[in-house]
N, C-alpha and C positions, 0 to 999 in steps of 0.2 A: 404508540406507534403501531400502525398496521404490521402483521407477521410478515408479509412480503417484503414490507419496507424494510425490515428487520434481517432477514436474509440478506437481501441486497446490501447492508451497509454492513454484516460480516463480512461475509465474502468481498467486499472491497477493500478490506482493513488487510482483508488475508489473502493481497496480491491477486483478486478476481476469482478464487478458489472456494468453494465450500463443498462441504462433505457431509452426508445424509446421517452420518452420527453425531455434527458439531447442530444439525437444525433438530436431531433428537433434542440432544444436551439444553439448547432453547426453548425447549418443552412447543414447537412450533409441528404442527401438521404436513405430514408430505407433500398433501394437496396443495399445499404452498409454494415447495417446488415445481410441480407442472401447471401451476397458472401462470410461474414466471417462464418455465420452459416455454409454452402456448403462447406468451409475450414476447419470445426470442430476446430474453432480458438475461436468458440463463440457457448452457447449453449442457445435455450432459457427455461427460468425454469417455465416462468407464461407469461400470454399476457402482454407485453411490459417491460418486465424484464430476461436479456442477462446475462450470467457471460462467465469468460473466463473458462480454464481447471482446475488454480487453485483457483478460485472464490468461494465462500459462500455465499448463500441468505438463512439464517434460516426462518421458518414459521412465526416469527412473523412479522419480516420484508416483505415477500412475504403479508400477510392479509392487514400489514399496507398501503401497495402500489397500494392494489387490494381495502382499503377502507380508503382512504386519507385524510377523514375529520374527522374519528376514534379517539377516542385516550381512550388507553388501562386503564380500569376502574377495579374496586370490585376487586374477588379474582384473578384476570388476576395478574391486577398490584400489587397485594400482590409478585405473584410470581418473577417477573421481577424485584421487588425495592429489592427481599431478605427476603422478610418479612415472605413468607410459604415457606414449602419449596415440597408442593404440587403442580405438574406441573397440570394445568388446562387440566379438561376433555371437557369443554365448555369454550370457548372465552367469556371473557367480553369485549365489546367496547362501548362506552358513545359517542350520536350524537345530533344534536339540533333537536328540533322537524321540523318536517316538511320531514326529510330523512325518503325515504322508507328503508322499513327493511326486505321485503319478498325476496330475493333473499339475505340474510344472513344465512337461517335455513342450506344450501346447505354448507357452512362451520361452521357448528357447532357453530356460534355462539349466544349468548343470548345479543343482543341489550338493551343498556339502553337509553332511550329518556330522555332529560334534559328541559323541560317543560319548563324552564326560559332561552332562548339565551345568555342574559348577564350574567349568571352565569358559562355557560359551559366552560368559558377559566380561569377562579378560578385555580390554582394550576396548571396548565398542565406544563412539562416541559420533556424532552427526556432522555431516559437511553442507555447506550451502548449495542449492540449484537453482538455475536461471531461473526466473519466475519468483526467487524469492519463496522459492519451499525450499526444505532439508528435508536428509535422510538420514538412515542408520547406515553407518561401516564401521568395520576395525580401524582402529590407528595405523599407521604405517608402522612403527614395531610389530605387532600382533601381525600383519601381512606380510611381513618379509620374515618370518618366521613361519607361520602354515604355509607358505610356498616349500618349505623345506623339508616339511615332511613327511614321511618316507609314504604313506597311504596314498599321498595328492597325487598327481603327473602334473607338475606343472612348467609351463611352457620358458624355457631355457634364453629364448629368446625377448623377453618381456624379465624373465627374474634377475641378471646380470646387469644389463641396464638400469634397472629401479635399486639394484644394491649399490652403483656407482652413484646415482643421484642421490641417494640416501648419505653417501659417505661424503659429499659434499655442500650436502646438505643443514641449513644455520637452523631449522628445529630437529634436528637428530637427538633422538635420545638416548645415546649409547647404551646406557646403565639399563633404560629396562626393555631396551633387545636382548641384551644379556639375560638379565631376568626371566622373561618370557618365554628365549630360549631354554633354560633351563625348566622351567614349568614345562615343554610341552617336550621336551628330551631331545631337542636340537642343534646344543649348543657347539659342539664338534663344526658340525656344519657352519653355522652362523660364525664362528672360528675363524671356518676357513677362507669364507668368503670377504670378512671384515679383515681379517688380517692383513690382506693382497691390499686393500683401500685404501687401511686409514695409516 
C-alpha cells in the first residue's frame, strides 16, 4: 500500500483525524502529509494535527494535543463530565509542578500547578468529544473536591450547582469523594456541602 494511501486510511479509522506522531509511529515520511495537504485530501487544523474533509478536531481536543501532560481540571471538567452546563470562558488545565505556564495565557487558559506529583494522577480518566476523540479530565470526585480548596477561588456559582447534581446523581461515588477529600484535606468542606444534599 502506498504511504499516502496509508495515512488516509488511519486517519479515517480515527474519525478523519491523524497526528504527525501517529505518521512517525508508521515509520511513513512527512512529505506524505503535504502531498495530501497539496491534494486538499488533508488539511491541517494546528501544528501536527491533520483531518480529512470529513474530520473533526473540536477545541478541547486541539488544547489537549497542543498540552499533552494537561489534563482538564475545575470548572473546565465541570463542563465536559455534564456537571455545568456553562461552556468555559477560561480553560482550566491541572500540571505537575515544574511545567512552565507562560506561553498558556496566549490560549486563554488558567493553569493549576499540583504541588504534590504523586497526587496529580488521583482520579484522572478520559471523556468522549464530538468527533469521536477523547481527552483527559478528573473524575467528577477528584473536581468537586479541588473546587474546595482553599489555594483555588473557585467560582461559587458553577460549584453549588454541580454539588446538587452530583447529589442526585446514579454514578456518584460517595465513598471516594470522601476519600479524595480526605487526601487532599477537604473533607470539613466536602461535609458541609454533602451533608445539606444527601
Amino acid at each position: 500500500m502506498r504511504q499516502v494511501e496509508k495515512i488516509l486510511e488511519v486517519a479515517n479509522k480515527n474519525n478523519g483525524i491523524i497526528t504527525t506522531s501517529q505518521v512517525d509511529e508508521l515509520g511513513i515520511g512527512r512529505w506524505a502529509l503535504r502531498t495530501l495537504e497539496n491534494r486538499k485530501q488533508l488539511f491541517l487544523v494546528q501544528r501536527g494535527v491533520y483531518v480529512t474533509e470529513h474530520g473533526y478536531a473540536d477545541d478541547f481536543f486541539l488544547l489537549q494535543h497542543r498540552y499533552p501532560k494537561g489534563i482538564y481540571s475545575h470548572e473546565t471538567a465541570l463542563f465536559l463530565l455534564g456537571f455545568s452546563d456553562r461552556v468555559p470562558t477560561q480553560i482550566n488545565m491541572s500540571f505537575t509542578k515544574g511545567t512552565s505556564t507562560t506561553r498558556m495565557k496566549v490560549d486563554n487558559m488558567r493553569p493549576v500547578i499540583i504541588s504534590d506529583n504523586k497526587l496529580f494522577d488521583v482520579g484522572v480518566r478520559t471523556t468522549d468529544r464530538p468527533g469521536g476523540t477523547n481527552v483527559k479530565v478528573y473524575g467528577i470526585e477528584r473536581v468537586l473536591v479541588d473546587l474546595l480548596k482553599p489555594k483555588y477561588d473557585a467560582d461559587l456559582e458553577q460549584v453549588i450547582p454541580a454539588y446538587k447534581r452530583y447529589a442526585r446523581s446514579e454514578i456518584k461515588d460517595v465513598n471516594r469523594l470522601f476519600r479524595y477529600a480526605r487526601m487532599f484535606g477537604v473533607e470539613d468542606k466536602v461535609r458541609g456541602y454533602m451533608g445539606v444534599l444527601l
